[in-house]
N, C-alpha and C positions, 0 to 999 in steps of 0.2 A: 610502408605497409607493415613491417616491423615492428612499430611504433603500436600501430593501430591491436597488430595480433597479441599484443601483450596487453593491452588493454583490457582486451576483453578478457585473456588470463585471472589477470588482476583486480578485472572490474568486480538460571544461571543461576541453586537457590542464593540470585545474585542483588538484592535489594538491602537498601538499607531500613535500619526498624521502620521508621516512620511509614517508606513506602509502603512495605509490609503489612501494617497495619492497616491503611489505608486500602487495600486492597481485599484483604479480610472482611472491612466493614460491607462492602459495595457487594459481594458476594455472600454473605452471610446468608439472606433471605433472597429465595426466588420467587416468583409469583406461579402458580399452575395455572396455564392456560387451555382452553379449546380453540380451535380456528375452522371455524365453521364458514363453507361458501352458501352463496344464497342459492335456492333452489333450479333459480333461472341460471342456469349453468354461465359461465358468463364466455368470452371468446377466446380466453388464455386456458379453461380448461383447470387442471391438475398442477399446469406449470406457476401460478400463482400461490396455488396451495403451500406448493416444496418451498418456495418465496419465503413467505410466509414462517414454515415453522424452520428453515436454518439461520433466517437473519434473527429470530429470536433465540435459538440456541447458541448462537457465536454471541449474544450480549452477554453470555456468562448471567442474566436478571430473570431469564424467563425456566419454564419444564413444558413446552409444550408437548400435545399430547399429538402424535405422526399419523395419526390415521385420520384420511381423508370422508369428511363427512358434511353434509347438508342438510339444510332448514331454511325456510321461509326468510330471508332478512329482515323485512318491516315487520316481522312478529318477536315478540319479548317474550316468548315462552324458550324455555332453556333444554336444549336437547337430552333429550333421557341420560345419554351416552357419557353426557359433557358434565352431569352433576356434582361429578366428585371433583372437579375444578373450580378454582376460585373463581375463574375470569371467562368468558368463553368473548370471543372476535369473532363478528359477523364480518364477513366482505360482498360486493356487489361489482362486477367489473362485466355490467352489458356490454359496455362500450370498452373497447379497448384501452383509448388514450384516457382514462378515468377509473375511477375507483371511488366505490362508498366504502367507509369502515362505524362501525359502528362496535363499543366494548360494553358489556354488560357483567354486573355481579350474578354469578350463577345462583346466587343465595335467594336472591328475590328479582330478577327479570330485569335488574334497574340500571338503563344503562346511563355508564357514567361517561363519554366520553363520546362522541361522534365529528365524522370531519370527511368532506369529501373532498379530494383529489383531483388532479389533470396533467397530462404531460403534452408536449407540444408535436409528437405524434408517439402510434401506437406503438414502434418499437421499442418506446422508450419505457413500457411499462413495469419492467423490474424498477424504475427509479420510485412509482406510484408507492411499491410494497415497503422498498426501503425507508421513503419520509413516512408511511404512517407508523412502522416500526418505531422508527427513531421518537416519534411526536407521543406515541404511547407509552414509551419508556421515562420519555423528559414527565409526560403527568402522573407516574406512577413515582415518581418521585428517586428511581434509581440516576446512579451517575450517566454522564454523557457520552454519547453513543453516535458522535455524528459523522465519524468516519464510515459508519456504514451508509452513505449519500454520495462519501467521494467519488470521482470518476478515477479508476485507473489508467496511466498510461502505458504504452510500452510498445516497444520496436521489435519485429520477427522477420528472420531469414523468410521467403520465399522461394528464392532461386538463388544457384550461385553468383555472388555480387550486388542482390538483390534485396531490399529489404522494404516493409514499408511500418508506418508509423499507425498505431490504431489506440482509441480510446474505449472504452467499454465501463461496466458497472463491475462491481469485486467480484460477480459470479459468471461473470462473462454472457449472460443471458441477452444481454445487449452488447454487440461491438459494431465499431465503424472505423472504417481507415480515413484516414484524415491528410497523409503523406503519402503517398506513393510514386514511384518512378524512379529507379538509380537504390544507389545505398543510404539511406536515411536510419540512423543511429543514433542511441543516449537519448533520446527523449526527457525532460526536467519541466513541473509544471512553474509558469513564471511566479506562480504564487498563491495562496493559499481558496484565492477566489475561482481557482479553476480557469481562467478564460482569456490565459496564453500559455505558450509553454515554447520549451527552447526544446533546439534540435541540433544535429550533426550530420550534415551532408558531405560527403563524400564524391558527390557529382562535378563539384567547379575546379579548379586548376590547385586551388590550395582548401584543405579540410575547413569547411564556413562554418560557424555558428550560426544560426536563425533564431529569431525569434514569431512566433506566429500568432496573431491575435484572430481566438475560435468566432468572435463577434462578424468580422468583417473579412475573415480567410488571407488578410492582407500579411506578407513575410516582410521583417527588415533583418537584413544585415548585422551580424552584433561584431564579430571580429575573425580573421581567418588567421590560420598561421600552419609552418612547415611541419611535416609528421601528425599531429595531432591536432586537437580542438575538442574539449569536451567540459558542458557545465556540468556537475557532479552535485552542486546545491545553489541553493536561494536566502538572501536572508530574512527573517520575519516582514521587513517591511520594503520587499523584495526590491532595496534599492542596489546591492551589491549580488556577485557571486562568485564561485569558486570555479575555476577553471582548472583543466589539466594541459597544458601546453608543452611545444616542445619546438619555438623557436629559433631556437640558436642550438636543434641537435639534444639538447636534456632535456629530462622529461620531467618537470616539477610545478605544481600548485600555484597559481595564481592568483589576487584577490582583482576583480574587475568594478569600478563603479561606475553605473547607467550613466553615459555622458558624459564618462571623467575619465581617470587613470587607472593605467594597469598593474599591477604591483607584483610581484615575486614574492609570494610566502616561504616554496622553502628551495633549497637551494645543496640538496646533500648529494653525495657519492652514492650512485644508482640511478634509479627513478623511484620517483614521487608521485601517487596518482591518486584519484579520489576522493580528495578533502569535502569534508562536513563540517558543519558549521557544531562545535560544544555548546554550553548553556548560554553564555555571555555573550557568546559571539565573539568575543575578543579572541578565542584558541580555536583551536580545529585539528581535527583528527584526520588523519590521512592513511593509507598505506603504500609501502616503501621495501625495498631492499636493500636498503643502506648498511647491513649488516649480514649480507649473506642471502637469506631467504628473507622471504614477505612475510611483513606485521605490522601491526596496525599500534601507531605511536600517535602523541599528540603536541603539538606546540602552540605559544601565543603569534597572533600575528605578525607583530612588532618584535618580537623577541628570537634571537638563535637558539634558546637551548631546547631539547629533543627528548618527550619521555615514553615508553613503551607503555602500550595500557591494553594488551594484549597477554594474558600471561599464559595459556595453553595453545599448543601447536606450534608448528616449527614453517609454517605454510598458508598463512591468512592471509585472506583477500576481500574483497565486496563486503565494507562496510558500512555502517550506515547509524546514525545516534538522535537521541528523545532525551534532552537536557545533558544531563551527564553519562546518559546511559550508551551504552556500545551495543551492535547485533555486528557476526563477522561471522564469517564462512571459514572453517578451516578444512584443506587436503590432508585426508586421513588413507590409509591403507586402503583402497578397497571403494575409494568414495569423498564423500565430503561433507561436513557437519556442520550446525547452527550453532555458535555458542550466544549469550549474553552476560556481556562486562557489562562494568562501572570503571569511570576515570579516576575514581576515588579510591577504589579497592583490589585488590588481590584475586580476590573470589568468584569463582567462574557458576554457569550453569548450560548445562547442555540442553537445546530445544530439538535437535534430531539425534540417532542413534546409529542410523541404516542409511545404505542410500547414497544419491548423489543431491547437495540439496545446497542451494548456491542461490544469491542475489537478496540477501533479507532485507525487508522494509521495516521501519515503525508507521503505524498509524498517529494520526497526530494529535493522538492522547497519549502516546506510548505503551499501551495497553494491549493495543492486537498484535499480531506483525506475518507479513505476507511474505514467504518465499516462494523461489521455484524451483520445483521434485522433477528429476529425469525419470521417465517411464517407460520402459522399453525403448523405442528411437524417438520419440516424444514426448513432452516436458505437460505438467500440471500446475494451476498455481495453487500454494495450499496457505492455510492460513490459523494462526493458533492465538488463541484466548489464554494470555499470559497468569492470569489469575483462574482461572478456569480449568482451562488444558484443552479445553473443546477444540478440535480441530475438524474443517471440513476445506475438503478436495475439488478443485475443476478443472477439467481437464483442458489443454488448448487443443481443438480440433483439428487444425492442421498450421505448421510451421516450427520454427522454431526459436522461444524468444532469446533476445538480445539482450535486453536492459528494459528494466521496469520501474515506474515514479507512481506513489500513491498520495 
């Protein structure tokens, strides 16, 4: 147990030009939008609206305009309201599990763009808002957006000893527990397609890994072992992953391939926990206490020698990388702060101020990045537009999360 409660202990203007640049470009020009529902009110109401104008304000491409207004959908006439907008979105959601979108130039009525939707039922309807989002953005010619589709994962306290495993959409408008019963922990999605993902039970006689396929609900077995068990990453062609193990008593990083062997990455004085996969795949960043307190260094697989790539704080934990890039939590006076490194460089940038704010994600553009804010005795997941700064807030309604995979 030990083992386990350290884990969870444990579990920037910082770009180089190019990046910089490239980030500059893709924000430069936003579009003004309207988001007009059809008159026939549809079943979701106001909640589709809000949909609506935050997934386009977190693209960093859009200005939507927030006030809730209606018009006739099958008409081409442009709301009085909406004129001073480039673009006005019509939507049409009679039916729950569907949605019409249809987009029009406010200049002359002419729409350029229409597409109707379905989901395979109705509570799934935040996912409706998010693909036509995204499918709006890809024709308007801005960058890619498709992490806003992804399913989040992540594991929350219950009860004491209790936990269970739930999936949901990034605004939590949709969630479903998928795990429950006993301690179910670290959740990891098995790969980019969404439709497995690993786990950490708690429940059998030694800490199991699971794997579980959302297709057919079937769990296999992946490896169990003393103290610990936990995958922390996946690699792109989700044939390998990183483990944090502990058994023979240390707690250090392992490399696992599906059907093959198990390897020992690192093997230092402390514990080792966390590893993520760098750009090549051939290194991986971890964090460690090899040296006193926790920070986040990096090594090659193959290779013993060890480099810090953490250079602020004396107390970092829960990190997490988008090529070369680092997010890592560090215990400050009072709380705990967001930073984002580079393995490459020096130079830090702060994403929080205040706060306790722990567990950063990238998006798998590298672009967004999801943490979790403590709130009174209750956590939020919040989310911030790297090139933008937009951030918006949700709350979790009851529990308290564990570990989160987006």
């Amino acid at each position: 147990m030990k083992f386990l409660i350290f884990a969870l202990l444990f579990t920037i203007s910082l770009w180089s030009e190019e990046f910089s640049l490239t980030i500059e470009k893709d924000v430069s020009k936003k579009a003004n939008i309207g988001v007009v529902e059809d008159i026939n009110r549809g079943l979701n109401g106001e909640k589709m609206f809000h949909l609506f104008v935050n997934d386009l304000k977190l693209t960093g491409h859009f200005t939507p305009d927030d006030i809730y207004r209606q018009a006739p959908f099958a008409s081409n006439a442009v709301p009085t309201q909406s004129m001073s907008r480039e673009f006005i979105l019509k939507y049409s959601n009679v039916y729950a599990n569907s949605l019409d979108v249809r987009l029009m130039r406010s200049s002359d009525g002419v729409v350029i763009f229409a597409k109707k939707y379905s989901a395979s039922s109705a509570d799934k309807f935040p996912f409706l808002v998010h693909n036509a989002v995204s499918d709006i953005n890809a024709f308007l010619g801005f960058g890619d957006i498709s992490w806003i589709k992804k399913n989040i994962l992540f594991s929350k306290y219950i009860s004491p000893k209790k936990s269970e495993i739930w999936s949901a959409d990034y605004t939590l408008t949709y969630a479903k527990v998928i795990v429950k019963g006993g301690l179910n922990l670290f959740p990891k999605w098995a790969n980019t397609a969404q439709n497995a993902f690993y786990y950490t039970s708690y429940n059998d006689f030694l800490p199991t890994l699971y794997r579980v396929d959302l297709a057919t609900a079937s769990r296999v077995k992946i490896v169990a072992s003393e103290g610990m068990v936990v995958c922390s990453d996946v690699s792109s062609d989700a044939k390998r992953l990183l483990l944090t193990m502990a058994p023979k008593g240390s707690i250090d990083v392992y490399e696992y391939i599906l059907g093959g062997a198990l390897k020992r990455v690192t093997n230092f004085k402390g514990i080792d926990v966390n590893g993520k996969y760098l750009a090549n795949e051939k290194s991986i960043a971890f964090v460690s206490d090899m040296l006193g307190s926790a920070n986040i260094y990096s090594k090659s697989i193959e290779g013993t020698n060890f480099s810090k790539i953490a250079y602020y704080g004396g107390n970092n934990s829960s990190c997490d990388t988008s090529g070369d890039y680092i997010l890592y939590s560090s215990n400050e006076s009072g709380g705990s702060n967001i930073y984002l490194g580079a393995t490459q460089s020096t130079y830090i940038r702060a994403l929080t101020s205040s706060g306790y704010n722990y567990l950063p994600r990238f998006s798998n553009d590298g672009r967004v990045i999801l943490y979790i804010r403590k709130v009174g005795s209750g956590n939020e997941i919040r989310y911030l537009n790297l090139a933008t700064k937009q951030t918006l807030a949700y709350p979790m309604v009851q529990g308290e999360i564990q570990s989160i995979d987006w």
